[in-house]
Each structure stands twice: as C-alpha cells, then as structure tokens.
N, C-alpha and C positions, 0 to 999 in steps of 0.2 A: 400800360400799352400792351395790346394782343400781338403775342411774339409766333410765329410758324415757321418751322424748322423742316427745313428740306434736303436731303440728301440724296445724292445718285449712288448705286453701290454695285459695285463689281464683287466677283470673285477674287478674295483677297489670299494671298496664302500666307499662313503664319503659322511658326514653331508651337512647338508646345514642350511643358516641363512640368518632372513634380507630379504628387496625387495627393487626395484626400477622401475621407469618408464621401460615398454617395448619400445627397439628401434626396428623400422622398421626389420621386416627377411628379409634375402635374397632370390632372386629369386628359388621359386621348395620347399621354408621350411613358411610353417603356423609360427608365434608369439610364439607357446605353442612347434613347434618340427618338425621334417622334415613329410610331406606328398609324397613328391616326389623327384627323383632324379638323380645326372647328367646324363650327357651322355652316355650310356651302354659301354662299353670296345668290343671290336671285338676281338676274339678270335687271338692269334698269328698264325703266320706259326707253324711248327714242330718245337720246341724249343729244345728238348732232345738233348746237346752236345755229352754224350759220358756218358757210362756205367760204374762207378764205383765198384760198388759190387752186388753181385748175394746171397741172402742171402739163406742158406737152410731151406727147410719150418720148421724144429723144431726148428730154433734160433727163438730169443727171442729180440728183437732192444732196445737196452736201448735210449741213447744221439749218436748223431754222430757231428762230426765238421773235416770242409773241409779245407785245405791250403788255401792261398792266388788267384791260377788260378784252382783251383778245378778240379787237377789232383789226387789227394791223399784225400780219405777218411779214417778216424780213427772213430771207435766206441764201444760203450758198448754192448754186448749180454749177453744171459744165455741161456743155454740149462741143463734142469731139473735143478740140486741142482751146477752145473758145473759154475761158470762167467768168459766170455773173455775180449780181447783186441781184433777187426778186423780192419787187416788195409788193404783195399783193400778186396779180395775173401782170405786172410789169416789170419785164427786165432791164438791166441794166445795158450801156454799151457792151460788147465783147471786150475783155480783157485776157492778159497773159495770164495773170494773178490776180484774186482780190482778197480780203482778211479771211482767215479762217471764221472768226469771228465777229461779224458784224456788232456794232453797238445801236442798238434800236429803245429811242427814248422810251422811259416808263411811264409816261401820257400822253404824248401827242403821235406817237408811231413816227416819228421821224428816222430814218438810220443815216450811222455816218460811218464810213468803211474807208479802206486802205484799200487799193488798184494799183499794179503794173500793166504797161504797154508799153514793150520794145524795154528800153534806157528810162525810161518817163515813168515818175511814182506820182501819184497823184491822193490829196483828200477828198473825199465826198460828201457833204453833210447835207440829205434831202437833193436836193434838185442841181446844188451848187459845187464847182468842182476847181479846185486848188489849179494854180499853175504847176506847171510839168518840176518836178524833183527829182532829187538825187535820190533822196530815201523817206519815207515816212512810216511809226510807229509810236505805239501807245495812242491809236487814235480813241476819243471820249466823246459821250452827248449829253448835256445836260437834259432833267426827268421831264422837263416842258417841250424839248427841243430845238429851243434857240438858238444854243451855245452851240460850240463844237471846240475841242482841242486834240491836238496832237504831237508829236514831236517830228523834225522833219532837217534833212539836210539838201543845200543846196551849193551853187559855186563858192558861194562866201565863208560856206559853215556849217554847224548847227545849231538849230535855236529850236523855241517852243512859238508854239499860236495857240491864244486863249481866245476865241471868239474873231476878231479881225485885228487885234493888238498881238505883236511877234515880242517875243523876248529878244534881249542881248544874244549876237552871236558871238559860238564857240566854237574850239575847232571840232567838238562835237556833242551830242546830246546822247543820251539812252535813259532807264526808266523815267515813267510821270506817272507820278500821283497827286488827284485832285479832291478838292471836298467836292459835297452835293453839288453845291450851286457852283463853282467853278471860279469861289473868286479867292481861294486859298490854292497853291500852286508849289506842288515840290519837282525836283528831277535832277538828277546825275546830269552830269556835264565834262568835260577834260577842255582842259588848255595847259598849251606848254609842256606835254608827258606829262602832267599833274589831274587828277580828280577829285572830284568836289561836287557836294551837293546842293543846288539851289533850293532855301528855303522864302518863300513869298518873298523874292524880290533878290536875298541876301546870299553871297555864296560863303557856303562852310569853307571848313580848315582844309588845304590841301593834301592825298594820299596819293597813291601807288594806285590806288584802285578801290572805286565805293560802288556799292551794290545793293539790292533787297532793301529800297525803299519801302515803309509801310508808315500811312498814317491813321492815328485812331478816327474814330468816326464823327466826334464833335472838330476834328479839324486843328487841336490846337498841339498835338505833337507829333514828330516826323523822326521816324529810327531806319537807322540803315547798318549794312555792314561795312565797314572799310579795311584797307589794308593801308599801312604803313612802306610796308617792305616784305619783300617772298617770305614768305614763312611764317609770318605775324600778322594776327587779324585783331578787330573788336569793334563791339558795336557803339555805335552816336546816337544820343538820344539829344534830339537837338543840337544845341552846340557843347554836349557835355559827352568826352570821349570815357568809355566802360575800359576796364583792366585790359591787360593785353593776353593775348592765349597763341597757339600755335595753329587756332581754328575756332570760326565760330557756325552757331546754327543762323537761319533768318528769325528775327526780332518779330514775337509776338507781341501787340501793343491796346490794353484795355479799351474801352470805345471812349472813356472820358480821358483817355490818356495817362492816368496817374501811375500805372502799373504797366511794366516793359521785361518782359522774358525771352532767354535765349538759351543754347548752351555752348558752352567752351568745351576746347579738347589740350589738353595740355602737359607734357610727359608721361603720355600712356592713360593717362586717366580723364574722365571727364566729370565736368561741371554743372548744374543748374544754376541760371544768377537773375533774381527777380529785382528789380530796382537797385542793380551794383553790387548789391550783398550776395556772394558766390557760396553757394552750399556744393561737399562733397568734398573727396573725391570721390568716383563709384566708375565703375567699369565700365557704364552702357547708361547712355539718358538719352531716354527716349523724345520725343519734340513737346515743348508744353504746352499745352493750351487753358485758356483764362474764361473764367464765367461769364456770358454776356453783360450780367445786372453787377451781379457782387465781387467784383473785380477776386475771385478766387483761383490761385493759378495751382495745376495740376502735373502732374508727368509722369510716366514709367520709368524706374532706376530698374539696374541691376550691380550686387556687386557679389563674385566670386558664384556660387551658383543659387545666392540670394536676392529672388525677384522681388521690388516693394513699389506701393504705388504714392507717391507725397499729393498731399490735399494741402494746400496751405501751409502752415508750420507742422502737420502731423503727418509721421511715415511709418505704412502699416506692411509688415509683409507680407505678401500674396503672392502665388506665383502667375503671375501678372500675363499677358501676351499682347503686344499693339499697343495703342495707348488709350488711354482712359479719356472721358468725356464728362463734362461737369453740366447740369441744367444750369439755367440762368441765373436764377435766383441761389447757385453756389449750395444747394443742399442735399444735394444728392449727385454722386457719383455711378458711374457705369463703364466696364471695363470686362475684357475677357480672360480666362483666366484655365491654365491648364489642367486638365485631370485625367491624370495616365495618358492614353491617346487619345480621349477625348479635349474636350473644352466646353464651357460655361460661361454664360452671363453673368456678369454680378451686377444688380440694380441694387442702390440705396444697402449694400451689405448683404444683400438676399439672391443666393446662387439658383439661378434658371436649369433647366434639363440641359444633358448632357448632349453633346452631338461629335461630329467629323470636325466641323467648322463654325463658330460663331463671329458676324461681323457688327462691325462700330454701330451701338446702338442710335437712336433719335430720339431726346425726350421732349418733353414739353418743360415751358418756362418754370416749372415749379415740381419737375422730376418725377410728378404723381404718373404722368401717362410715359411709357420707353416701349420700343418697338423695335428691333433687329433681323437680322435675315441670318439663318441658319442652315447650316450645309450636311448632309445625312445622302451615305451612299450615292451621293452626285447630285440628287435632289434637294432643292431650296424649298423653305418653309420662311413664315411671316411670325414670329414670335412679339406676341404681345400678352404680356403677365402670363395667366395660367391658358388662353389660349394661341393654340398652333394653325396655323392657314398652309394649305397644301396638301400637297408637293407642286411645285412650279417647275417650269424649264429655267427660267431666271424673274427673280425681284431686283426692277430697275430701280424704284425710287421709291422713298418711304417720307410719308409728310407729317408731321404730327403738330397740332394744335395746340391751346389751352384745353380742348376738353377731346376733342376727333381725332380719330386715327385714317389717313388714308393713305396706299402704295399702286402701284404699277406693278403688274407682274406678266410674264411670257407662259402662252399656254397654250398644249397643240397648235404652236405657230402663228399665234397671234399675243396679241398685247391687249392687256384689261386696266381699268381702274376700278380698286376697289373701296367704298364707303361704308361704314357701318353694314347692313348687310347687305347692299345693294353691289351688283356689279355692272359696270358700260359693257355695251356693246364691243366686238373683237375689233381691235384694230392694226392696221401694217406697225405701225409705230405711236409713242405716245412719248410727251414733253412731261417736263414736270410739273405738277396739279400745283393749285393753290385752291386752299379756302375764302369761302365768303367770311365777311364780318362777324356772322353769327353762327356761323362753321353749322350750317345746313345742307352743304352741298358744296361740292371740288368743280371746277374748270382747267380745263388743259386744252394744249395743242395738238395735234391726233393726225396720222397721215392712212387715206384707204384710198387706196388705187391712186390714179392720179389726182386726186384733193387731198387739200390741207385744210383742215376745219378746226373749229375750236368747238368744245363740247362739255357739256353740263349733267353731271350727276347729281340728284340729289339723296340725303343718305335715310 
C-alpha cells in the first residue's frame, strides 16, 4: 500500500549537548550551516483548479479543511461577536460557538461540528441538527458521510450517539474513540465518583480517573491511562491493567494492535515499557514512537549526562535531542543530534550538515527518501539528502511520498508549493498537499484574497 507522510512543522526549540568530529558538508552548505542553495524551483503553469469559496470581506477565516478531491471546503469564520460553519459560499446559522475543528467527511464533503447558542449545545452533521444540550464533544464523521457520532450531555446524563442509536446513560461522558466505519466504539464515562472505560458495548474496571484513550487502527485494541488513587497511574490495554508507577506517559499503540508503549515515572527515575516488559531505569525518556508497518518501537533515553537512542532491543549512544522517528517499514531511523552549538541530522546512521537548528525529519515508507527543515541564522532551509532549498521565512509543511518530495514554504510574504522543480503560484495561505496516485503532481487547499481554492501542481 502507498504510504504519504505529512507533517506541519513549527519552530521548534531544543537543547543541545556534547560534540564530535565534523564530517565533510555536502555540496552548496559550509561545515557550520548552508551558505548556498539548490536549484531554484520554476514557477508552475496556472495551477488554480477551481474556486471553492468566495469569502465576504467582513468574515473573519478561522481553520479550513478540504475532502479528499478538493471538491468540498468546510471552515470556521466570525463575523463581529457572531461564529459560523461555511461549507462552500454557505454559512451556517450564527452561533456563540462552533468547533474549532470541524470534522468534514473524507468523500462525500459532509461536515459535522459542535455549536453553542446562549445554554443550548447542539450536533450538526450536514444539514441536520441535534436537539438543544447541555454539552457536546468528540463530535466524528464517517469517510462516506452517513454516520455521525459524538459524546453529549443532557438533563439525564451522559451518553454517546452513534448514528441515531444513544448509548447507556451516565453521570457523564468524555473522550470517544472510533474505528473507520463507526461500528467499533470506545469512551471514558464516571458513575458514582468512579471511571471507567467503555469498550464496544462493555464497561472496564472501575478507577479514580481514566484518560488518553487510543485505539490502533485495525480496531481491535483500546489503551488508556488510569488512576487508581492520587499518586498512582498505569496503563489498560484492554482489560489487562500494566504495573503501577507514580506517572504514566499516553499509550502509544501499533495499527494491528499487537504492540502498546508508554513511559512511567517512578522514584526519581523513569521507564520505557513496550508490551509490560519495563526497561530502565534512566533519567529522562523521551515519548516513543512505533513504525507504521513493522511494529518497531523507538525513543530518546538519557541517563546522567548520557544521551542514547533504543531501536527496538538495541541502544546506541548518541547525543541525541527530541525524539527520533522510524520509517515504516522500521529500517531506518532519523533523529537530531547535538554538535557543540550546532545540530545535525542523522538519517539511517549518516550525519547531515551542521546548523542553528534541525527539525523532526519526514521519510518515506522505506526510509530511502527524509526531508527536514533546518534553522541557520533565523533562516529556514528544506534539507533533503545532499540538497538544501532556501532560505525561507518559514517551511510550513513537508510531504513525502514513496518516491516525491513536496513542502509549503513562506516567501516575501506569501506562501509556495513546491514539487520536484516546479513551484505554485504565491499564495495568502496554503493547507497541506497531498499526492496523486502516481505522485506526479501535489493538490492543496490555498487562500488569495477573499477565495479559497483548491489547486494543482504538477511536478
């Protein structure tokens, strides 16, 4: 299956420690940081696909997000004290409130959002709109649009709604998580000062307090945190409780489910523990993260003023900074790593040019293609292998393929996409690209002047 990885990326700030020998820079970048850079991008043909929304000059644009063929735009505005839903050139009633976040089906453009008016929460899914509540969140849309769920409280309670079937009430609800199609159903619940998590239908063991619901992506396992009692945490994987600690991290969990990672904190010292089996102690563990494909889980340790980074069973020391990132297919690793005042990349064991700052690389499914944003004298650069793209005002987003590289970046005040060596036209703002099938060409969501378009590069 063709995997595409997308990242938004801020300015991040992180320590640095430690040095080592300088290796050779690649061609256009000095030892110390880039002086020069690749090949300039050529401007694309007319890229503007087609016209989505026409905003009126007094709205106000909050977040927007486009379907899957960027036919259908949903977004947040305000006008004065007023907040909408627009989907397309149509807005919603006026409300006090509505989601920050719209959820806008991934094929049929449907959105379903959360509203206040006055005391009155209301759900929204398409055209159709909940009776008046006390509270509504974690609203969901299934990728067709059909479905809609949320969690929601009224005079009786809280419960959950899966489509137009309401869950048992409780005295109240908070997180939901669902699979794709919405017919697998978790969420936090309390009755009686007691919490507990309903799993498809069943409630768990009763705590003090359950939290950071995640479930893998085939659907068939459900981790969260719980407490016991003040002071005492650990995590639930299903119905089977993990050791106890003084703190836990939130439960990262494989997409087939088989593999569940956390960290504990426990007399000063903390833990890694990937399937119950708890490694360390060590001073500092960093968050882990697991390979999409080959269930490989990763982290940043530290312990005394020895940084090291664990792949799986093996733990190499480097002096590491932030945490490391695994391809899918678990064979390559990429991580930043301090040198004097500078910082470096490390792809697959092979350290990148030196800079101010280096951020969390993107690779592709099989580690051959990484791509990062690197910071020099306040300026951003696009690091990809031995070429450097820049200097930018900022690199929003970085998309990488099986074989294509494409990012967003800010320049003289506007906003570019760029592919292979084409670049879009400037835009006010730009969403994050996706490839076609045969990764010949990126579409995004794009905002100039008062339109919101969706727009096509190809590379």
């Amino acid at each position: 299956m063709r995997r595409v990885v997308a990242v938004a990326l801020s300015a991040l700030a992180v320590g640095s420690c430690g040095s080592k020998k300088e290796p050779p820079p690649p061609s256009g970048a000095p030892a110390a940081g880039p002086a020069a850079a690749g090949t300039p991008a050529q401007p694309a043909p007319a890229a503007i696909d087609r016209v989505l929304a026409t905003l009126p000059a007094d709205l106000v644009l909050g977040s927007a997000y486009f379907n899957r063929d960027g036919s259908v735009v949903a977004y947040t505005a305000k006008r004065g004290g007023a907040a909408f839903i627009g989907v397309g050139d149509k807005l919603s009633p006026p409300y006090d409130e509505v989601s920050i976040i719209p959820r806008l089906s991934a094929n049929a453009g449907v959105v379903a959002y959360q509203a206040r008016k006055g005391d009155d929460h209301f759900f929204v899914l398409g055209e159709q709109r909940s009776a008046p509540l006390t509270y509504v969140n974690f609203e969901w849309v299934s990728a067709d649009g059909t479905l809609g769920a949320y969690a929601a409280k009224d005079g009786r309670g809280g419960f959950v709604v899966v489509g137009a079937k309401p869950s048992e009430v409780y005295d109240s609800v908070g997180e939901l998580v669902l699979s794709d199609d919405g017919s697998f159903v978790a969420f936090e619940a309390e009755r009686d000062d007691k919490a507990f998590a309903v799993i498809d239908g069943k409630p768990g063991a009763p705590y003090f307090l359950v939290w950071s619901l995640v479930m893998s992506a085939n659907a068939r396992v459900v981790a969260y945190r719980a407490s016991p009692t003040g002071g005492k945490e650990r995590v639930v994987v299903g119905d089977k409780p993990g050791p106890i600690f003084e703190k836990v991290g939130a439960p990262v969990v494989s997409a087939d489910g088989t593999l569940v990672a956390y960290t504990g904190e426990k007399g000063g010292k903390e833990f890694l523990v990937v399937n119950g089996e708890v490694r360390g102690p060590f001073d500092r563990v960093g968050d882990p993260t697991i390979s999409a494909d080959a269930n490989v889980v990763a982290a940043a340790v530290r312990t005394g003023k020895a940084r090291s980074v664990i792949v799986g069973d093996t733990i190499t020391e480097q002096p590491i900074v932030g945490d490391p990132v695994v391809s899918a297919d678990g064979k390559v690793v990429a991580y930043a790593v301090a040198d004097g005042d500078k910082q470096r990349m490390v792809v697959g064991g092979k350290p990148g040019p030196a800079f101010d700052e280096v951020v969390i690389p993107v690779l592709s499914r099989d580690g051959t293609l990484a791509a990062y944003k690197a910071i020099q004298d306040g300026k951003r650069f696009l690091v990809a292998g031995d070429t450097i793209n820049g200097p930018y005002e900022e690199i929003e987003f970085i998309v990488v393929g099986d074989r294509q590289l494409a990012y967003t970046a800010r320049q003289d005040g506007k906003v570019y996409a760029f592919v292979g060596d084409k670049r879009s036209e400037g835009f006010d703002r730009v969403w994050k690209p996706t490839f076609d099938a045969a990764e010949t060409q990126i579409s995004f969501g794009a905002r100039q002047g008062p339109q919101i378009v969706w727009s096509v590069v190809a590379r």
